[in-house]
C-alpha positions, 0 to 999 in steps of 0.5 A: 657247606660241602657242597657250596664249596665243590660248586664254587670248585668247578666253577672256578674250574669252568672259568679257568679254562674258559669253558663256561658256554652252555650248550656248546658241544664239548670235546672230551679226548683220551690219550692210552698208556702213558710210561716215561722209563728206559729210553724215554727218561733218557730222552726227556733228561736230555731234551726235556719234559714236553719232548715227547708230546711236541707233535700231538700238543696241539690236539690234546690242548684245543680238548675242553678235557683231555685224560691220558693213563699214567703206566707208572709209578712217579717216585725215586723209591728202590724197593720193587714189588717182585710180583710184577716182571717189569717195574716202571718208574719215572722222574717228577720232571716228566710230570710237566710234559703231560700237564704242558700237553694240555692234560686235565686228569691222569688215571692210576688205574693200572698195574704199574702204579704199585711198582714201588709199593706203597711208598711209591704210590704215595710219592706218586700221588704227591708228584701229580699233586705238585704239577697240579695233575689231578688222578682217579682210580687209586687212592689212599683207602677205597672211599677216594679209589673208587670215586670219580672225578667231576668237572663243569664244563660248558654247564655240563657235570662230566665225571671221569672214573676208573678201574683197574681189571688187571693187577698182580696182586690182592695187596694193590686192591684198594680196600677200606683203609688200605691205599690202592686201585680201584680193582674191577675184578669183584664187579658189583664194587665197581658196578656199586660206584658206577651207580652212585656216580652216574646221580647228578652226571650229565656224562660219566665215562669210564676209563678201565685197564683191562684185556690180554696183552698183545690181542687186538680184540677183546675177550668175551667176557670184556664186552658183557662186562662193558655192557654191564657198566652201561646199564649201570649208569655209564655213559661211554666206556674206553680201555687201554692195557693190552699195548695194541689198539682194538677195535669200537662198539656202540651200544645202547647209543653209548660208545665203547672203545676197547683199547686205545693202546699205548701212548708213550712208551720207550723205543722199544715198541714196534709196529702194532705196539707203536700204534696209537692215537687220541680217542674223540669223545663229543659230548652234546645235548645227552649224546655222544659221538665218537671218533679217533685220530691216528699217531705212532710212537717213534724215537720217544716221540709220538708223531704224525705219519700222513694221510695214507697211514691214518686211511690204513689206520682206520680202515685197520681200526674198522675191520676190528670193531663190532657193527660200526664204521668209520667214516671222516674218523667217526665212528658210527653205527 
C-alpha cells in the first residue's frame, strides 16, 4: 500500500510537470550555494523575491529538475549557535523566489542550516514545506537525513542525495532520533545510504558540501572520496562549499563536478567568489553528459556577462579539471 502510494506520488509528480515522455533525454540542472542575508535580504525587501533570480529563470525553468543549496537557515529565531563565525538567516518570503526560479528541491546539507539550532532547523523546514519546496540532506532524525529524494521523470526513477563533509560541530550530526545533517565525515554511513538508494534508481546523484574554502581545487582525499561513492552505486557527483568554482572529472563514465561555487549571495563577493553558473546534467539511456553554463553575481543578482567572460570562463574551468575538455560547454573526456 506504501508503495502504491509513492508510485501514485511520482506519477502525479510526472504529469504535473509534463514530463512523462519515455526515452526523451532529461536535463537535470544544479544551482551552488544559495544565501538571502545581509544586502540580498535587503534587495529582496525592497524588490521582491524573484529579484535575484530575473536573469537566470530562464534556464533554470526549461530543466526537467532543477536543485540549488539553500546556504542558510529560513526562520525568525534569535538564538545563534556560537560555534559557527557567521550565522546566516533569511526571510520566508525569499523562499518564493527559488521556487518562481523553477527550482524542484533544495539541499540542507550544509553548515549553515543549524545556525539558529534546532528551532531553526525546524522553522526552516516548515518555511520549505509551506512553498511546496522539497529538501534532502537534513532531516528531523538520521532515517529522513539520510534518504534520498526520488522523482519520475520522462519514465525514469532519478533520486537526488546529500551530505554535508563540513560542519562545525557533532551536535549537527543527524544521528537516530536527533534532527540533523546527513554528515559525510564517518563514510561508510553515507557509503551504507548510497547503496540502499541507488536499488531501483535509473540515476542517483549526489549532491555533497564539502572541500576548503577559497581553493580552487580539490583536496586529495576529495577525489578518493568522490570515487568511493561512484563504486558505491553513484551515478554523478557534484560539491559546492568552497565559495569558488573548481574544476570536472569523469570517472568510470560517471561525472563529477567538485565545486560549482556560489549562487547568490550578498555584495560582498567579489571576482572568484561571484563566479559562478548552472551545472548540466543530461540524462539518456543510462548515461550522463555534462556541461556548465557561466553567470556572475552582481548587485544581489546573478547575471549574464557575454560570450568573452563564458569563453574565458571556461577555458578557466578547463585548466582546472583532471583529464577532460570543455568543448560547446561540454564537458568530455
Amino acid at each position: 500500500m506504501i508503495q502504491q502510494m509513492i508510485l501514485a506520488a511520482m506519477l502525479a509528480y510526472s504529469n504535473l510537470n509534463g514530463t512523462n515522455e519515455p526515452n526523451k533525454p532529461i536535463d537535470v540542472v544544479f544551482a551552488g550555494d544559495t544565501m538571502m542575508d545581509g544586502s540580498v535580504k535587503r534587495a529582496i525587501q525592497r524588490k521582491g523575491p524573484d529579484f535575484p533570480f530575473r536573469n537566470v529563470k530562464s534556464e533554470v525553468s526549461k530543466a526537467d529538475l532543477a536543485i540549488a543549496n539553500l546556504e542558510t537557515s529560513v526562520t525568525n529565531a534569535s538564538r545563534k549557535d556560537n560555534v559557527q563565525l557567521f550565522n546566516f538567516k533569511s526571510d520566508a518570503a525569499s523562499l518564493a523566489g527559488i521556487k518562481h526560479a523553477g527550482f524542484d528541491l533544495v539541499s540542507v546539507a550544509n553548515n549553515h542550516v543549524l545556525d539558529y539550532r534546532q528551532p531553526g532547523l525546524f522553522d526552516t523546514f516548515r518555511n520549505l514545506n509551506s512553498y511546496g519546496i522539497p529538501y534532502v540532506g537534513a532531516g528531523k532524525n538520521e532515517q529522513e537525513a539520510y534518504s534520498a529524494r526520488t522523482f519520475l521523470v520522462n519514465g525514469n526513477v532519478i533520486k537526488i542525495a546529500a551530505f554535508s563533509r563540513f560542519l562545525p560541530s557533532g551536535n549537527w550530526f543527524a544521528r537516530n532520533d536527533h534532527a540533523g545533517v546527513a554528515e559525510a565525515y564517518e563514510t561508510s554511513r553515507m557509503m551504507q545510504a548510497i547503496r540502499r538508494e541507488q536499488v531501483g534508481a535509473d540515476y542517483l546523484i549526489v549532491y555533497i558540501h564539502w572541500g576548503v574554502e577559497k581553493n580552487n581545487r580539490p583536496e586529495a582525499w576529495q577525489r578518493a572520496m568522490a570515487r568511493q561513492m561512484i563504486d558505491a552505486g553513484a551515478d554523478a557527483i557534484v560539491g559546492s562549499h568552497p565559495h569558488v568554482l573548481q574544476g570536472f572529472e569523469i570517472y568510470k563514465g560517471k561525472p563529477i563536478a567538485y565545486s560549482i561555487g556560489n549562487f547568490l549571495f550578498p555584495d560582498y563577493v567579489r571576482n572568484r567568489k561571484a563566479e559562478t553558473g548552472l551545472l548540466h546534467l543530461k540524462l539518456a539511456q543510462g548515461q550522463i553528459r555534462m556541461s556548465f553554463s557561466p553567470y556572475y553575481i552582481l548587485n544581489n543578482q546573478i547575471v549574464k556577462r557575454g560570450g568573452n567572460y563564458d569563453k574565458s570562463q571556461l577555458k578557466y574551468l578547463e585548466k582546472l579539471s583532471y583529464g577532460v575538455k570543455i568543448r560547446n560547454r561540454e564537458i568530455v573526456k
